[in-house]
C-alpha positions as CSV (number, residue, x, y, z in Angstrom):
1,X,-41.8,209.0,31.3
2,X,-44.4,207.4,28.9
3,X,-44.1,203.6,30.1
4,X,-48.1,203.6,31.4
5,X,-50.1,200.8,30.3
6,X,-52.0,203.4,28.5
7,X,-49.3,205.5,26.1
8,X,-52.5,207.2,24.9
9,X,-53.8,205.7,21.6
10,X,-55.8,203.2,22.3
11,X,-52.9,200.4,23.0
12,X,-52.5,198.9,26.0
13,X,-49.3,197.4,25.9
14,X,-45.7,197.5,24.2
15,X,-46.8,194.3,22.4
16,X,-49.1,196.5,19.8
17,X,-46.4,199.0,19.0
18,X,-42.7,198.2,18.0
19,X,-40.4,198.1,21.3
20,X,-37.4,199.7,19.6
21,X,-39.9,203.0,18.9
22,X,-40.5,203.5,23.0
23,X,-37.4,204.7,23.8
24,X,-37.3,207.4,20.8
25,X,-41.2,208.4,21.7
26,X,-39.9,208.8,25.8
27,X,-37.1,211.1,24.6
28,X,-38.8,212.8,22.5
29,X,-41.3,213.7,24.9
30,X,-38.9,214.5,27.5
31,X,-37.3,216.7,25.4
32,X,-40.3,219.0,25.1
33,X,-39.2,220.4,28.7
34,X,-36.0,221.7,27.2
35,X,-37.1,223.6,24.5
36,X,-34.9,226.5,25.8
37,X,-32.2,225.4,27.9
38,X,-31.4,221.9,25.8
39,X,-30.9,218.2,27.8
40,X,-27.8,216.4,28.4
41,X,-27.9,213.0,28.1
42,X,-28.0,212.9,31.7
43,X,-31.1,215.0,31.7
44,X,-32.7,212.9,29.4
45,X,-31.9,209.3,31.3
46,X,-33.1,211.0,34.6
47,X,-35.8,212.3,32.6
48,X,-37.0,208.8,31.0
49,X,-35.2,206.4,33.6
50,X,-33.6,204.9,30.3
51,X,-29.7,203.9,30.3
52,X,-27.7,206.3,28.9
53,X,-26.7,203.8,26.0
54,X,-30.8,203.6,24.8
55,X,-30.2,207.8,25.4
56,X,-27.3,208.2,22.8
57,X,-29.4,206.1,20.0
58,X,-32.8,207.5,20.7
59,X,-31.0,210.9,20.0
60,X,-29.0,209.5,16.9
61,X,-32.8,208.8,15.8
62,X,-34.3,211.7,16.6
63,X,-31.4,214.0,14.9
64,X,-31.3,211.8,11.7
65,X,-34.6,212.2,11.4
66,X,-34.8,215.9,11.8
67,X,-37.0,215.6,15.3
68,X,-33.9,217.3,17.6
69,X,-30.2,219.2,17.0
70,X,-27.2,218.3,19.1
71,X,-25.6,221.6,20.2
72,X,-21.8,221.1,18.8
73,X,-20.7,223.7,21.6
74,X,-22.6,222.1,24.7
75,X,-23.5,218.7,23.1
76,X,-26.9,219.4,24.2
77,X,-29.8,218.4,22.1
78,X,-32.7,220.8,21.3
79,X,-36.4,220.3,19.3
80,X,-36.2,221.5,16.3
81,X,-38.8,223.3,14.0
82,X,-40.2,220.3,12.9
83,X,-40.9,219.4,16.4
84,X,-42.4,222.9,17.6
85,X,-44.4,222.5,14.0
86,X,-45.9,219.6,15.2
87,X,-47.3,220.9,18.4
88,X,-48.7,224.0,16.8
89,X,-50.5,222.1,13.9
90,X,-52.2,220.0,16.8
91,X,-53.6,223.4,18.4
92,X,-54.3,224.4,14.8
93,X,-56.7,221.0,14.7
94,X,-58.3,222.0,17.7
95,X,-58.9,225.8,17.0
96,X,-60.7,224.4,13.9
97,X,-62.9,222.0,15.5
98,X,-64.0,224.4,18.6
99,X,-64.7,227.1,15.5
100,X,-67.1,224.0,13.8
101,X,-68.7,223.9,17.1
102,X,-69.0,227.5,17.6
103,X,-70.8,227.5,14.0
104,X,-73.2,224.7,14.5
105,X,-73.9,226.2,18.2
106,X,-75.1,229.4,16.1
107,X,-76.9,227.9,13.4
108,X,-78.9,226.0,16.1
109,X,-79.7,228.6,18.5
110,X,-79.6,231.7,16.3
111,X,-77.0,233.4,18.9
112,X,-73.3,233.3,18.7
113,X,-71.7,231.9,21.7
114,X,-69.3,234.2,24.2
């Protein structure tokens, strides 16, 4: 999933991030895609090409810390609020910056952009 030289801060390799945080980070981005249906374990090891061992405690980390549920009738695990909350505040960020550009555009030109 996310194993790039790149993971998109800045840092090029594992070496400037703690290794044991990778897999939790490439299931919890794989777990974005299930928002409605859920993932199995299974889903999530094809998903992240991650044993299904590094699967079952990336989950334990990401329920215990209040990122995903476990479904007790399916077993499958789901974002939770917290997650979707994240996301939104992100497009909340961005909404607020294109509206500081918008301003200054105006205060510039005199015109408000379309």
């Amino acid at each position: 999933a996310g194993r790039g030289p790149d993971r998109g801060c800045g840092m090029s390799t594992p070496d400037n991030t703690t290794r044991a945080a990778l897999p939790v980070l490439d299931v919890l981005q794989a777990l974005s895609g299930y928002a409605i249906t859920g993932a199995s374990n299974k889903d999530l090891a094809e998903a992240t090409r991650l044993a299904p061992p590094a699967i079952t405690r990336a989950c334990a980390t990401l329920v215990a810390q209040g990122w995903c549920r476990k479904s007790e009738e399916t077993g499958r695990f789901y974002p939770t609020h917290q997650f979707t909350r994240l996301a939104f505040r992100v497009l909340d960020d961005i909404q607020r910056a294109e509206q500081r550009l918008q301003d200054q555009r105006q205060a510039l030109t005199g015109h408000a952009s379309i």
